[in-house]
C-alpha positions as CSV (number, residue, x, y, z in Angstrom):
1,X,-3.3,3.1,-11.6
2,X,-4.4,5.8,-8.9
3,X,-2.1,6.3,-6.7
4,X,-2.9,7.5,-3.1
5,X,-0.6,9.7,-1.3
6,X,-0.9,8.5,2.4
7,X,0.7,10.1,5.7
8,X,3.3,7.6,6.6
9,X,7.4,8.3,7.4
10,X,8.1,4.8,5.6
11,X,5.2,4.9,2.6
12,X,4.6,8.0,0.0
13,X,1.5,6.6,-1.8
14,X,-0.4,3.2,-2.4
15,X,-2.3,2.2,-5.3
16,X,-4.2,-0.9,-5.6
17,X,-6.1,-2.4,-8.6
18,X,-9.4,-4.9,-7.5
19,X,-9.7,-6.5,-10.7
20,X,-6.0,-8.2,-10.7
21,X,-5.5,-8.1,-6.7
22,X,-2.1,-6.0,-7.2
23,X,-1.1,-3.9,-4.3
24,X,1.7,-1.2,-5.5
25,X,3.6,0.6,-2.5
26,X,5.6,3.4,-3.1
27,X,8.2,4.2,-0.3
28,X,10.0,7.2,0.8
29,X,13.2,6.4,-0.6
30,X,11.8,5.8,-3.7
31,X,11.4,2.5,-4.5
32,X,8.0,0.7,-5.9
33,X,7.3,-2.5,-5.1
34,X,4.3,-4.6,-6.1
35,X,2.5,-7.1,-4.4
36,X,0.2,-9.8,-6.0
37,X,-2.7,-11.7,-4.7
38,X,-3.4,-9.4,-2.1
39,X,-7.4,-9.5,-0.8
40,X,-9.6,-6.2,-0.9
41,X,-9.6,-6.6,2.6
42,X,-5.8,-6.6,3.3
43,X,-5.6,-3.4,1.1
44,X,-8.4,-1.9,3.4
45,X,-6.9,-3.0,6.8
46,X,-3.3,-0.9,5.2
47,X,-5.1,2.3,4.2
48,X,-7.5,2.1,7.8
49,X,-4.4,1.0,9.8
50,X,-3.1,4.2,12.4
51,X,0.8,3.3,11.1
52,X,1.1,2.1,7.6
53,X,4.7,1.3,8.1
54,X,4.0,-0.6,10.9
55,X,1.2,-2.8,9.0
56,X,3.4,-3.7,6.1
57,X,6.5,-4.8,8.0
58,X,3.8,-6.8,10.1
């Protein structure tokens, strides 16, 4: 797992693994949370978005 740091207030780094569709956010506070059956294309829309906090609470 490669984990991406991103510029974000809410997000610290993403990683996201094609071959299983698992979408792993790390947050500022800490906390990792992983999120299955998630489409290259929804992981692409997050790291292109201009707020990545904004995205995931959307």
């Amino acid at each position: 797992m490669e984990l991406i740091k991103v510029e974000s207030s809410m997000i610290n780094a993403v990683s996201y693994d094609a071959k299983t569709h698992i979408l792993t956010v790390i947050f500022n506070s800490g906390k990792a949370y992983e999120y299955h059956e998630v489409m290259p294309e929804t992981h692409q829309e997050l790291m292109d978005s201009a707020s990545k906090g904004s995205y995931m609470r959307s």
